[in-house]
C-alpha positions in Angstrom: -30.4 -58.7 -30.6 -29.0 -62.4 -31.6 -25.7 -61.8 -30.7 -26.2 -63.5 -27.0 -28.0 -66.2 -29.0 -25.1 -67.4 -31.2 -22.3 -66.5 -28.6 -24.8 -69.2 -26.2 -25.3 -71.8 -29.0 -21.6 -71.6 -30.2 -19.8 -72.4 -27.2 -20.7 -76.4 -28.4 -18.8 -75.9 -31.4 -15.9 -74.6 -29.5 -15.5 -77.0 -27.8 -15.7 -79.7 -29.8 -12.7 -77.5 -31.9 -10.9 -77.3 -28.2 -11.6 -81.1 -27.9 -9.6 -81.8 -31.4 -12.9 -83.4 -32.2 -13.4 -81.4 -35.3 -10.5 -79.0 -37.0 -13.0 -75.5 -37.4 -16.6 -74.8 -37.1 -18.6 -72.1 -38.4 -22.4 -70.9 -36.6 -24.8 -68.5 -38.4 -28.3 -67.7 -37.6 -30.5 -65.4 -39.3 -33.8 -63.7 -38.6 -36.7 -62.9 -41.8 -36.0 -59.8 -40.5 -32.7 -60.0 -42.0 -30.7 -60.0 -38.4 -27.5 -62.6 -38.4 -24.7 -63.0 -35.9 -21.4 -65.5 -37.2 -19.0 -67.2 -34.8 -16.0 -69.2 -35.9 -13.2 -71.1 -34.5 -10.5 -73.7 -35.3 -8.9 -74.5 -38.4 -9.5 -74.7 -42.4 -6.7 -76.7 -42.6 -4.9 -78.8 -40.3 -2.5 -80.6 -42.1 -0.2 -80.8 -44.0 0.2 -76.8 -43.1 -2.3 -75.6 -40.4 -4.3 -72.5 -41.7 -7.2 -70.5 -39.4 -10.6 -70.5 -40.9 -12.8 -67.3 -41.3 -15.8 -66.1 -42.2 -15.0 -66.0 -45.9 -14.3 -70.0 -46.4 -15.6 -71.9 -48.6 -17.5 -75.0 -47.4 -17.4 -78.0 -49.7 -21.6 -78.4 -48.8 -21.8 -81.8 -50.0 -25.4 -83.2 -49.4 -26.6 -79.5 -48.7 -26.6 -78.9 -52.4 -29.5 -81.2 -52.7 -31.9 -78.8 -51.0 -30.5 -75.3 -52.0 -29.6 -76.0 -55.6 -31.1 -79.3 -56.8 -34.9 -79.4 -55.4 -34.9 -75.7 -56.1 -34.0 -76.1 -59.5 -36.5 -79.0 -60.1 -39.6 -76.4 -58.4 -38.8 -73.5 -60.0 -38.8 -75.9 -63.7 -42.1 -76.9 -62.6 -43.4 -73.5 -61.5 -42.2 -72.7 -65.2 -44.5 -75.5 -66.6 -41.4 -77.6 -67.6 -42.2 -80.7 -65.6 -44.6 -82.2 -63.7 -43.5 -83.5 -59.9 -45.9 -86.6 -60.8 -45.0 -87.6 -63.9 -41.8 -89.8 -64.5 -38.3 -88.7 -65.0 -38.6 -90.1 -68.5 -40.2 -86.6 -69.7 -36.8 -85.5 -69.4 -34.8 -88.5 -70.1 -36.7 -90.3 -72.5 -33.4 -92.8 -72.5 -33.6 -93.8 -69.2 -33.3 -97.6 -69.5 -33.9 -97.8 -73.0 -33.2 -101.0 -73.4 -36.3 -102.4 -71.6 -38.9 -99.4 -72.4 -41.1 -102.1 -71.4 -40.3 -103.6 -67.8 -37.7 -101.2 -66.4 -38.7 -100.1 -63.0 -36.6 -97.0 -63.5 -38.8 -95.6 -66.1 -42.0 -95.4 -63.5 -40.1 -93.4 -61.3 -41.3 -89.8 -61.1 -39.8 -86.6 -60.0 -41.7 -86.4 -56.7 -40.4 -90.2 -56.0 -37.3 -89.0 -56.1 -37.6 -86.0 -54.2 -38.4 -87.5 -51.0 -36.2 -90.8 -51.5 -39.6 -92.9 -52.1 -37.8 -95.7 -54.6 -36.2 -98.3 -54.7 -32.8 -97.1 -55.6 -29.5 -98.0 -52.9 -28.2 -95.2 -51.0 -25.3 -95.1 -52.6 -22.7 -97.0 -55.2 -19.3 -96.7 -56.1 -20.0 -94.8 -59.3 -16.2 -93.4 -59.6 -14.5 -97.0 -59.4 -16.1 -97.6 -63.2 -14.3 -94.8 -64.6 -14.0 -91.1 -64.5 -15.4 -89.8 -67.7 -18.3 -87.9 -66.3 -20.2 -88.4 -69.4 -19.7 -92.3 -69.6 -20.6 -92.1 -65.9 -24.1 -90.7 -66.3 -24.7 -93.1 -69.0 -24.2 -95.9 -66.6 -26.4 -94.3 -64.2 -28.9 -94.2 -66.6 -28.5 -97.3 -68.2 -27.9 -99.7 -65.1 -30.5 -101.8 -63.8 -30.2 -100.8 -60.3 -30.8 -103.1 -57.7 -33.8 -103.1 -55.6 -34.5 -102.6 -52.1 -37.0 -100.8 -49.3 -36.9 -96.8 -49.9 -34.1 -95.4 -48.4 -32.7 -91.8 -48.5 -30.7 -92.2 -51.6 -28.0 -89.8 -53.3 -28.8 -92.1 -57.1 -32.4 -89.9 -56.8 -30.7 -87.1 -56.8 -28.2 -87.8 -59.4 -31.1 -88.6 -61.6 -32.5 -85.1 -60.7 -29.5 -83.1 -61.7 -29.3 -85.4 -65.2 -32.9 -84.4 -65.2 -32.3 -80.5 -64.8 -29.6 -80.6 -66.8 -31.7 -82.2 -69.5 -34.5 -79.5 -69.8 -32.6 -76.7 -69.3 -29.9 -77.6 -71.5 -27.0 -76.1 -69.5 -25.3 -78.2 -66.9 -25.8 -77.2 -63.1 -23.3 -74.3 -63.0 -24.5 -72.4 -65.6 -27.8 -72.2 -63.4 -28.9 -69.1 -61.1 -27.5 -68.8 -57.5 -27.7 -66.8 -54.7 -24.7 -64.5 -53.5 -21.7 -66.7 -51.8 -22.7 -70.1 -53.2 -20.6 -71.8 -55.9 -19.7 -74.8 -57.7 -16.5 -76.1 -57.6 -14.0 -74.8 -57.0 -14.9 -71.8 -55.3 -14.0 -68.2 -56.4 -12.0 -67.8 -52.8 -10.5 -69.2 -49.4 -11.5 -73.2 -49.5 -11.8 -75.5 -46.4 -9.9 -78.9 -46.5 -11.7 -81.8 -46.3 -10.8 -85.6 -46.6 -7.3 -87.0 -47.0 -8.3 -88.9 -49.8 -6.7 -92.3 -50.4 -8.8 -92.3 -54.1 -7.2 -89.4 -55.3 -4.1 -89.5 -53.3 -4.1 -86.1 -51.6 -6.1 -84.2 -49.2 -9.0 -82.8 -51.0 -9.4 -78.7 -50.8 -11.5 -76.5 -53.5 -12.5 -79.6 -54.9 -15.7 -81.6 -54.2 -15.2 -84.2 -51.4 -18.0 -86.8 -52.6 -16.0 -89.0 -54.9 -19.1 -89.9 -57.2 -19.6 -86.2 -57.7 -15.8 -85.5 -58.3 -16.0 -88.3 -61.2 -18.7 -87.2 -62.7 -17.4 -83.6 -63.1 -17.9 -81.9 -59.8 -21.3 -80.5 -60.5 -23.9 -83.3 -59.8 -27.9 -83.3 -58.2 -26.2 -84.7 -55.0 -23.5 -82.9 -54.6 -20.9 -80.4 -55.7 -22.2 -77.3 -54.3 -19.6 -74.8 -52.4 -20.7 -71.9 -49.6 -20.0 -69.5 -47.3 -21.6 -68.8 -44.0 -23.0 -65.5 -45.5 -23.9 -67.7 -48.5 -25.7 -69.8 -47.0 -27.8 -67.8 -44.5 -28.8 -65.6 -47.6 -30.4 -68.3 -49.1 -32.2 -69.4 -45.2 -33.1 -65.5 -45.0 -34.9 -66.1 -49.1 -37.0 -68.6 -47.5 -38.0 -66.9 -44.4 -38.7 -63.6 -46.2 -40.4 -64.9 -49.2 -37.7 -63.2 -51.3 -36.2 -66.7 -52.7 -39.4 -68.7 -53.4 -42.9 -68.5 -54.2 -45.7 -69.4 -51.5 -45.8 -72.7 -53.9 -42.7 -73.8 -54.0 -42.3 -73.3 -49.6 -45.8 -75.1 -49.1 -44.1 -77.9 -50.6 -41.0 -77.7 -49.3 -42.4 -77.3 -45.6 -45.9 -80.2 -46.0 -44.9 -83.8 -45.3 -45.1 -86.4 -48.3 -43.4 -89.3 -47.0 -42.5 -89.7 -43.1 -40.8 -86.9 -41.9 -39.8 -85.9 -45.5 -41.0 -82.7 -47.4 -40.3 -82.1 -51.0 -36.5 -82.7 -50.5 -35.9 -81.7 -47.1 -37.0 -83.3 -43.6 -39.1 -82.0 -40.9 -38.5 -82.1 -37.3 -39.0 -85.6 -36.4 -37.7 -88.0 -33.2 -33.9 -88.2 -33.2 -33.1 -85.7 -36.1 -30.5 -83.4 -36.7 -32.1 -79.7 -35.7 -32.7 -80.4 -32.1 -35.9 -80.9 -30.6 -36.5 -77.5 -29.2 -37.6 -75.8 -32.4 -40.7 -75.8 -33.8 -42.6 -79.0 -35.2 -42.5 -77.6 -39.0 -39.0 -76.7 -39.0 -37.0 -78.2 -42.0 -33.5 -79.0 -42.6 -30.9 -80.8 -44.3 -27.5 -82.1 -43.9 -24.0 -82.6 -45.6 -21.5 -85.5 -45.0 -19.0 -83.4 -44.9 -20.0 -81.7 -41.4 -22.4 -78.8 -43.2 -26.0 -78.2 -41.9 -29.1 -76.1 -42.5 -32.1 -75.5 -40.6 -35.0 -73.5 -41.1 -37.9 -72.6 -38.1 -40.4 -70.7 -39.9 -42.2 -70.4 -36.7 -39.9 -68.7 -34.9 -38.9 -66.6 -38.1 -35.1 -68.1 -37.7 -32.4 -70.1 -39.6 -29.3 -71.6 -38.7 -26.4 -73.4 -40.3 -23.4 -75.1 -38.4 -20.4 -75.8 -41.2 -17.7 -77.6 -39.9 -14.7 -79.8 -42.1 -15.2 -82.9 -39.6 -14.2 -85.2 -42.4 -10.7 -83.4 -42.0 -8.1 -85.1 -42.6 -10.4 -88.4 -42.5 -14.1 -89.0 -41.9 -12.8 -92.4 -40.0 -13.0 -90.8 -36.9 -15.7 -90.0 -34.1 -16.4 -86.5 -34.2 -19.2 -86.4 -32.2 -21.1 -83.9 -35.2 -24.4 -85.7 -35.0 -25.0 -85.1 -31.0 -23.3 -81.8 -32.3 -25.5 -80.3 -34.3 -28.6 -81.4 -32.3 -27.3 -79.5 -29.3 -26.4 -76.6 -31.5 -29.9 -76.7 -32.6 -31.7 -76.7 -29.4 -29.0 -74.5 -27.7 -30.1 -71.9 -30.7 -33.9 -72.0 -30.0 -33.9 -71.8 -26.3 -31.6 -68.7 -26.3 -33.6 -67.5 -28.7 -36.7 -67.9 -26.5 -35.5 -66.5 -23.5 -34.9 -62.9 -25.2 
């Protein structure tokens, strides 16, 4: 049974919603077995009209989508034979920089580079304040000479992915494969609220949060996927079971390449966002907007803790990253003591 375990881990959650620390929260865990138990408390909405949040909400996943739709996009392609994780994006975007074919660093940068943030592209930019025409946009991305810097985890790699998918499939992201309960935006049901946003003038609900993503037409490699809690853990449960990818594609996604980072996710590591209590080869990811996933292959377990903490503005001390580490090792211990 795992209904004391999420009853023991949730009672963080609560109350951080009790503290008005964060509007709603959401816990799932799921076994391989396919076992889950779902908590939830708070609010979808706060303001301007309050409204409760349930089971069937749809989280705005933000950075989430980069593991569950973008890196599995780009493994399944290769498992296909359509690309090669060592050979540069240019196979697919032969433009890339195309007006210095010669020197551009951006046109050395491969698919596996970007996969576990190993360039030198910025963490982020301010795409949307040069326009919203989210073909113009990509262009820029493509054609900009980016500045450099040390490797950090960077959302431009993942941008270049989805331009990258997009490329060789010839479909954009939506018209791709996904799992029960996940989406684009905006979801076919009952959306959380996000941010208040100052940008766009209005407080941001069934529409992607991440402004880049929004100006570029809501469906980007960083961004843009929507979820439900049940959503979500089906996906976690693919992974555990084997169901939802191929012994390939989860050796890479579970062996470190750089640091603590996998093939698009992270690995337990000093300080991280899972917790310290689950196993060494667990791998996870988060989303800015206060979304989470974790997997502990190990133990045979996922969670995922979805909350709206940006809601109604991300300038504000929620308290989610000492959150969701509790959550995490609240979730293994009460899993261990069964």
């Amino acid at each position: 049974m795992i209904e004391p375990v999420v009853d023991a881990a949730f009672a963080l959650a609560a109350d951080h919603v009790a503290q008005g620390r964060i509007p709603g929260a959401v816990l799932g865990i799921v076994t391989a077995d396919g076992r889950r138990a779902v908590r939830v408390a708070g609010l979808a909405q706060a303001v301007p009209t309050p409204e409760p949040l349930t089971a069937e909400h749809w989280f705005d996943l933000a950075s989430v989508s980069k593991v569950i739709a973008t890196t599995t996009f780009v493994l399944r392609l290769a498992e296909e034979g359509r690309l090669d994780l060592d050979r540069p994006l240019t196979d697919a975007i032969p433009d890339l920089r195309q007006y210095d074919v010669a020197n551009a660093a951006e046109r050395r940068l491969t698919f596996r580079d970007c996969l576990v943030h190993r360039t030198f592209l910025p963490a982020v930019e301010p795409i949307y304040t040069y326009g919203d025409d989210p073909q113009r946009l990509r262009a820029f991305v493509l054609q900009r000479e980016w500045r450099h810097g040390p490797p950090v985890y960077s959302d431009i790699n993942f941008i270049l992915l989805g331009i990258a998918v997009e490329r060789l499939t010839g479909a954009e992201l939506d018209a791709l494969p996904l799992g029960s309960g996940l989406s684009w935006g905006p979801p076919p049901g009952p959306a959380v609220a996000t941010e208040a946003c100052q940008w766009r003038g209005r407080v941001v609900k069934g529409e992607v949060h991440d402004e880049n993503c929004a100006a570029m037409g809501g469906r980007t490699g960083h961004a843009g996927l929507f979820g439900t809690v049940d959503g979500v853990l089906g996906f976690a449960q693919g992974l555990l079971d084997g169901r939802g990818a191929s012994p390939e594609m989860l050796a890479l996604i579970r062996t470190p390449v750089e640091g603590h980072r996998t093939i698009g996710w992270e690995i337990r590591h000093p300080g991280w966002s899972g917790g310290q209590a689950c196993s060494p080869g667990t791998i996870g990811h988060t989303g800015f907007t206060g979304t989470g996933l974790w997997v502990d292959f190990d133990r045979g377990l996922a969670w995922t803790l979805l909350t709206n903490r940006v809601h109604p503005t991300r300038h504000f001390d929620s308290g989610i990253f000492a959150l969701r580490q509790a959550t995490g090792d609240a979730v293994v211990q009460a899993v261990d003591r069964l």
